[in-house]
C-alpha positions in Angstrom: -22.7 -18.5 -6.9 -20.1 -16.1 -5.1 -16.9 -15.5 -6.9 -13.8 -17.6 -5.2 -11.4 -14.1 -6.3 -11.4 -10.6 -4.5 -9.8 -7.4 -5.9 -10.0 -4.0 -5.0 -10.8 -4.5 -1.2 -7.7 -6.2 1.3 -8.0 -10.1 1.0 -8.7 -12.1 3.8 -8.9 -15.6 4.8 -9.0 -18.1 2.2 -8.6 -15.1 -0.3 -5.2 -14.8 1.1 -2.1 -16.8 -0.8 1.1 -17.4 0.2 3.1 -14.4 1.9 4.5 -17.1 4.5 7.5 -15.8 5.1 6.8 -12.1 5.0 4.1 -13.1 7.9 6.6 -14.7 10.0 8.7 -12.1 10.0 6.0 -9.7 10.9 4.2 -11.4 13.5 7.7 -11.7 14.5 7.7 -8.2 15.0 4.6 -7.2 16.1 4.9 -9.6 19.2 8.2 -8.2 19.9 7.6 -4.8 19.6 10.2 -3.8 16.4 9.2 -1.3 14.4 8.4 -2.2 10.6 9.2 -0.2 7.3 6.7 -2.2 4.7 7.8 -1.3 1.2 5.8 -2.0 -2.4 4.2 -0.5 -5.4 0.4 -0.2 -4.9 -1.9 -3.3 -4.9 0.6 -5.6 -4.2 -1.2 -6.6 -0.9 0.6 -4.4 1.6 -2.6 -3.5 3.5 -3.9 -7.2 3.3 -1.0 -8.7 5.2 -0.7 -6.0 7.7 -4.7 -7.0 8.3 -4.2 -10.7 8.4 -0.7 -10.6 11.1 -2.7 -8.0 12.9 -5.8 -10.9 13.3 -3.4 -14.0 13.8 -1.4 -11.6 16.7 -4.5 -10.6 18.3 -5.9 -13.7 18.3 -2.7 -15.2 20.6 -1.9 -12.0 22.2 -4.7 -10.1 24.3 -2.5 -7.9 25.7 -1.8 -6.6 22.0 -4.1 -4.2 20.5 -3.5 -2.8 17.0 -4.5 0.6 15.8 -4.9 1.6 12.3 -4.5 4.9 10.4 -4.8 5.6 6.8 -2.9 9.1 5.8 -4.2 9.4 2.5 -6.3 11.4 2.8 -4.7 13.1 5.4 -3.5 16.9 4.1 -1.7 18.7 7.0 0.3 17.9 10.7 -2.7 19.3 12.3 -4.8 16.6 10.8 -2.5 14.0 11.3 -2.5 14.5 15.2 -6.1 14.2 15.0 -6.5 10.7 13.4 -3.9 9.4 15.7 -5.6 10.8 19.2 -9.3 9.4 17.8 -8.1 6.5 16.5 -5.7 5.8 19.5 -8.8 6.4 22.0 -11.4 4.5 20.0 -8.8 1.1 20.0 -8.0 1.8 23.8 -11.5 2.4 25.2 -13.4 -0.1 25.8 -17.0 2.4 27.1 -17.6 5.6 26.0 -17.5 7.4 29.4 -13.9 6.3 29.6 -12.7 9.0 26.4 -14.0 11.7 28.4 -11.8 10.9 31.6 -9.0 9.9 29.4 -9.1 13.3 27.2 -8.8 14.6 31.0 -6.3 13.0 31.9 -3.8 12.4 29.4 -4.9 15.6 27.1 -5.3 18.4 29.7 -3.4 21.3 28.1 -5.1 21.0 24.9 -9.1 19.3 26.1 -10.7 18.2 23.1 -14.4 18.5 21.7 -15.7 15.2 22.1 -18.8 14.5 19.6 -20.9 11.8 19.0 -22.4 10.7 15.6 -26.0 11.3 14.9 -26.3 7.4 12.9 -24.7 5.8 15.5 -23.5 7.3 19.3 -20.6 4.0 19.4 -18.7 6.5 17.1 -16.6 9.2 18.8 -14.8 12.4 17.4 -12.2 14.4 19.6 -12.1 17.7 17.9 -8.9 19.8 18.9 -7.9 23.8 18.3 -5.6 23.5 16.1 -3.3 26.6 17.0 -3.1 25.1 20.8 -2.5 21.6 19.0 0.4 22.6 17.0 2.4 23.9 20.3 1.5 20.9 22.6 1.9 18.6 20.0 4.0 15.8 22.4 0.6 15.1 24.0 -0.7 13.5 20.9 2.6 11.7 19.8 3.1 10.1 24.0 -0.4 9.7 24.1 -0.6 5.7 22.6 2.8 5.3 24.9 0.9 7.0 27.9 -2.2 4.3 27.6 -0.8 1.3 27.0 1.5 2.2 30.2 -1.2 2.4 32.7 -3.4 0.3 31.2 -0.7 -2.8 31.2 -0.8 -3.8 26.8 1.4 -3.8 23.9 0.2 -1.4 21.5 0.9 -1.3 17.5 -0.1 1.5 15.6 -0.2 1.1 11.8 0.3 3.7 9.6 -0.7 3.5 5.7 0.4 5.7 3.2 2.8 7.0 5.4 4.7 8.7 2.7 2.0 11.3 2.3 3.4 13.2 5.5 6.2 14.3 3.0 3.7 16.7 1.2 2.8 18.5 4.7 4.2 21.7 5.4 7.7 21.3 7.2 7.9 17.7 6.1 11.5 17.4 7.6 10.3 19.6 10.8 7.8 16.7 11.4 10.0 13.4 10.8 12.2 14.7 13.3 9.3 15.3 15.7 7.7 11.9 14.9 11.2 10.3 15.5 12.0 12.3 18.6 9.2 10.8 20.6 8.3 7.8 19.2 11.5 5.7 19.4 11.3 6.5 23.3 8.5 4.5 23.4 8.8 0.6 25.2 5.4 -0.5 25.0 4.3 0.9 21.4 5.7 0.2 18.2 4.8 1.7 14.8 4.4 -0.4 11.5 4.4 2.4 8.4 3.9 1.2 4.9 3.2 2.7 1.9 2.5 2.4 -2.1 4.7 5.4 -3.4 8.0 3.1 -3.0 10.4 5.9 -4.7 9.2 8.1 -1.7 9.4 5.7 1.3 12.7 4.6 0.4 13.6 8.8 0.9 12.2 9.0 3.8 14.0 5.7 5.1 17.0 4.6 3.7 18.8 8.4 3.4 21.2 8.6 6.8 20.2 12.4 6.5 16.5 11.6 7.2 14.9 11.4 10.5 13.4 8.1 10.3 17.0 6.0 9.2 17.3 3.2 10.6 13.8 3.2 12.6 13.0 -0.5 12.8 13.2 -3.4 10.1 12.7 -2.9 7.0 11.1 -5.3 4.4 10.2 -5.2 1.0 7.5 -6.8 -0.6 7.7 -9.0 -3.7 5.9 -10.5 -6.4 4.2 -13.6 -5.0 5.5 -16.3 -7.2 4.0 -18.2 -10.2 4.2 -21.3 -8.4 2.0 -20.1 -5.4 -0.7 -18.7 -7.5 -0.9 -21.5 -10.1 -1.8 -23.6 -6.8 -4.2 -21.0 -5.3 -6.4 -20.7 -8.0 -6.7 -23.9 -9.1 -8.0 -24.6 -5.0 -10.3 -21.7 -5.8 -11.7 -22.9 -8.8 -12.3 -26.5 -7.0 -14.3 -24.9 -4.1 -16.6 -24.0 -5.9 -16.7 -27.8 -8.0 -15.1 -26.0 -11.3 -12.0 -26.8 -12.4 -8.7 -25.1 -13.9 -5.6 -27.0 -15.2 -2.1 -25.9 -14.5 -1.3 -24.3 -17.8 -4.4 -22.4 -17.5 -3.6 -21.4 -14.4 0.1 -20.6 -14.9 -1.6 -18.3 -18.1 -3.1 -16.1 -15.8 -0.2 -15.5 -13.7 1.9 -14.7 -16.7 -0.4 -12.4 -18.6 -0.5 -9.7 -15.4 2.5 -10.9 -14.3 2.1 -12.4 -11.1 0.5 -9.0 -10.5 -1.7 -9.6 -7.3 -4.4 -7.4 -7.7 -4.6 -8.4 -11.2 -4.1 -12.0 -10.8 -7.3 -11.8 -8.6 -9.4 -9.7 -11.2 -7.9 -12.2 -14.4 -8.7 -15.2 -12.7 -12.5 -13.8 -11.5 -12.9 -13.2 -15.1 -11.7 -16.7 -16.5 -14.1 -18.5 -13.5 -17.4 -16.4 -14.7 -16.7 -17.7 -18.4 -16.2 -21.5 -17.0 -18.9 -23.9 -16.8 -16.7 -26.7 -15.9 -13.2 -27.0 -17.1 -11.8 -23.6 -17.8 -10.3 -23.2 -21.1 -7.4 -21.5 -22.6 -9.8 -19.5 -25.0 -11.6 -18.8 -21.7 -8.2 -16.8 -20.0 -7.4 -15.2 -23.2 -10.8 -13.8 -24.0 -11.3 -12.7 -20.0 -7.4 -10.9 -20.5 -8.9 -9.0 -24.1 -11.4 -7.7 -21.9 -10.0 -6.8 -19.1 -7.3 -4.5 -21.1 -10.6 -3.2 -23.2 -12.2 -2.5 -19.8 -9.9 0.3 -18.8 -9.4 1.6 -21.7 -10.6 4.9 -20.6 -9.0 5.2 -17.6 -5.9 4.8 -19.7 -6.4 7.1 -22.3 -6.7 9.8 -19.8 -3.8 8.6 -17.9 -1.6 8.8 -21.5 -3.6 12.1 -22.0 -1.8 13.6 -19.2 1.4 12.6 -19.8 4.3 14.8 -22.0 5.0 14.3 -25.4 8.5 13.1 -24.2 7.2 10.8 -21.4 5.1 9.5 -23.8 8.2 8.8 -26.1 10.0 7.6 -22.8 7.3 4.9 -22.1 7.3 3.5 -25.9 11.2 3.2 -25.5 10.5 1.0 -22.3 7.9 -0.9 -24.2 10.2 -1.6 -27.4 12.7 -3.0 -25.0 15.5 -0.3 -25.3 18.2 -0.9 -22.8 20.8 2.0 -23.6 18.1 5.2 -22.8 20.6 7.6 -23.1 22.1 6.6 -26.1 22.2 9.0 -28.7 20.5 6.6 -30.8 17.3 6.4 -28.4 17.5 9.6 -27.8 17.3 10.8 -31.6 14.7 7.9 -32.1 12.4 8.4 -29.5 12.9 12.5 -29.6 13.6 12.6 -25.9 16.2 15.6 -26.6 19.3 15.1 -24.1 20.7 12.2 -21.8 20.0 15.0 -19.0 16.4 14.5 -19.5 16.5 11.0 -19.0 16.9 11.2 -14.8 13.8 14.0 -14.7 11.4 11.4 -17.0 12.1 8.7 -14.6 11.5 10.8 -11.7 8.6 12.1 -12.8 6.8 8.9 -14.3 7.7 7.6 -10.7 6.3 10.2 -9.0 2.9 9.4 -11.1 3.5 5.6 -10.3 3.8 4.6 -13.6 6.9 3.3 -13.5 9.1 1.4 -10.6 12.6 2.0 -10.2 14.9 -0.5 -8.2 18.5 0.2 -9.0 18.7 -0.3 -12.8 15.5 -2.3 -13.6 12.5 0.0 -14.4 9.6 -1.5 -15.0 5.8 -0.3 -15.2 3.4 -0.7 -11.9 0.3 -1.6 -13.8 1.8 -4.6 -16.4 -2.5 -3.7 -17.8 -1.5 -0.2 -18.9 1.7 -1.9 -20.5 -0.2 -3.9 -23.1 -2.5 -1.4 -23.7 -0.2 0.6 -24.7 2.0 -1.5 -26.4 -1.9 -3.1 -28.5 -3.5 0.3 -28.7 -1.8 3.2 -27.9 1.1 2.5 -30.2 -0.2 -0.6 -32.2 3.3 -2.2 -32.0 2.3 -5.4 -33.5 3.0 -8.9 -31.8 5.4 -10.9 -31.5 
């Protein structure tokens, strides 16, 4: 029998829970062509509600089309105009003899390579010089704004991991070209998200930056107890098993209404259900699932400083005052001036989350591992 839970891949249809709001706001968007800042740690399900407004907007809109880019694995501007031209043609053209008269036409100074793939001659690569790139850069950034003009639709691109353009060279050089041209655009409009939230809010809410007041921005939340205490006990019942409310309320709580980890928990308490899942059941799939990546934490903790390590076992006994002298002489993290550079840096490495004054740790997993066997602090 299939499982009724998905992790690690976006979540779709009835995999989907709750975000009602969030999709109003950005199907409100998309259809009226406002740009969109979408904010969250990773696995939160930033990428899975982009997917789903993109489906319910197409499916009412067929003058919309949506284009996605993923930058994370994207290492340099040159690069990045790439992905956007192939991905921008491959969305917009509907036969392949049409990228050839549209690389004519709307790339002339800088003609691309056009290559097929040996597997399967549907796929299309444009391949570019990337000195002549660099200089005529503008016709790759009007190029979306160009198409849609002629051809009469509404385009949206959408941009994950957007935050990586920050590690190009000329970062700053590069927002202000992005900016320049794109908010002249009427009939495109950009949604750019990203996991790294410390580094999207620099590039975003800074009046210095380039990209300051851009479009709306919204930030994602937790999904709430409620909303996943009702999801998986519908889960559990499509597939004729069943899950009380205090069971399923468990499972929120343990990962903290975390929704990659609510998924995975509550996978793990259905495969040890025959009928009625059991407390025992949760608590036993939770025990495993810390045990599980175990390994992938100890060389996470491995990597770490002494004095983050201390840091994170401050966080963990609950210390409030971390610049106290009393913390800092009982955790041996030397002066309140290294405080701000631990924070930064276990932020940087997504570790920890930082909103205003409340830090608290991405992966709620890694927490109680390290609070069970990393430090052995003992139960309360």
């Amino acid at each position: 029998m299939k499982t009724p839970f998905i992790f690690g891949k976006l979540a779709l249809f009835s995999n989907f829970t709750d975000r009602e709001e969030e999709q109003k706001r950005l199907v409100s968007n998309f259809v009226s062509g406002v740009n969109t800042m979408l904010i969250s740690p990773r696995r939160w399900g930033k990428s899975s509600l982009v997917k789903k407004v993109a489906d319910v907007v197409q499916q009412d809109n067929k003058k919309i089309k949506i284009c996605f880019i993923d930058v994370f694995d994207v290492r340099s501007e040159e690069e990045f105009y790439q992905v956007i031209a192939n991905e921008v043609m491959r969305v917009t053209s509907s036969k392949l003899e049409e990228i050839g008269n549209m690389a004519q036409k709307y790339m002339g100074k800088i003609l691309p390579k056009i290559s097929f793939s040996p597997d399967n001659m549907q796929e299309v690569t444009l391949g570019f010089d990337w000195d002549e790139l660099k200089k005529q850069a503008s016709e790759i950034l009007d190029l979306p704004e160009k198409i849609a003009q002629e051809k009469g639709f509404e385009l949206i691109i959408c941009i994950d991991e957007f935050q990586n353009i920050a590690d190009f060279a000329e970062p700053l050089a590069l927002q202000k070209k992005l900016r320049s041209h794109w908010q002249k655009h009427q009939k495109v409009s950009y949604c750019l998200y990203g996991s790294k939230r410390h580094m999207m809010m620099d590039v975003f809410t800074s009046p210095s930056m380039p990209f300051y007041k851009f479009g709306d921005m919204m930030f994602l939340e937790k999904i709430a107890e409620e909303n996943w205490v009702a999801f998986i006990q519908k889960q559990f019942s499509q597939t004729k098993k069943k899950i009380n409310k205090k069971e399923s309320r468990l499972i929120a709580q343990l990962v903290e209404n975390h929704p990659y980890y609510v998924q995975q928990l509550a996978q793990l308490s259905w495969l040890r259900t025959k009928s009625t899942c059991k407390m025992s059941a949760v608590l036993e799939a939770y025990d495993t699932l810390v045990l599980q990546l175990s390994l992938l934490f100890h060389n996470i903790t491995d990597s770490l400083s002494n004095m983050q390590v201390n840091f994170l076992k401050a966080l963990i006994k609950g210390e409030s005052k971390l610049s106290s002298k009393v913390v800092l002489d009982k955790y041996n993290l030397g002066s309140s001036a290294n405080i701000s550079q631990l924070k930064k840096a276990l932020a940087n490495r997504e570790i920890i989350d930082i909103v205003g004054q409340e830090i608290n740790f991405t992966d709620p997993i890694y927490k109680e591992w390290l609070k069970r066997y990393y430090f052995k602090i003992k139960q309360d």
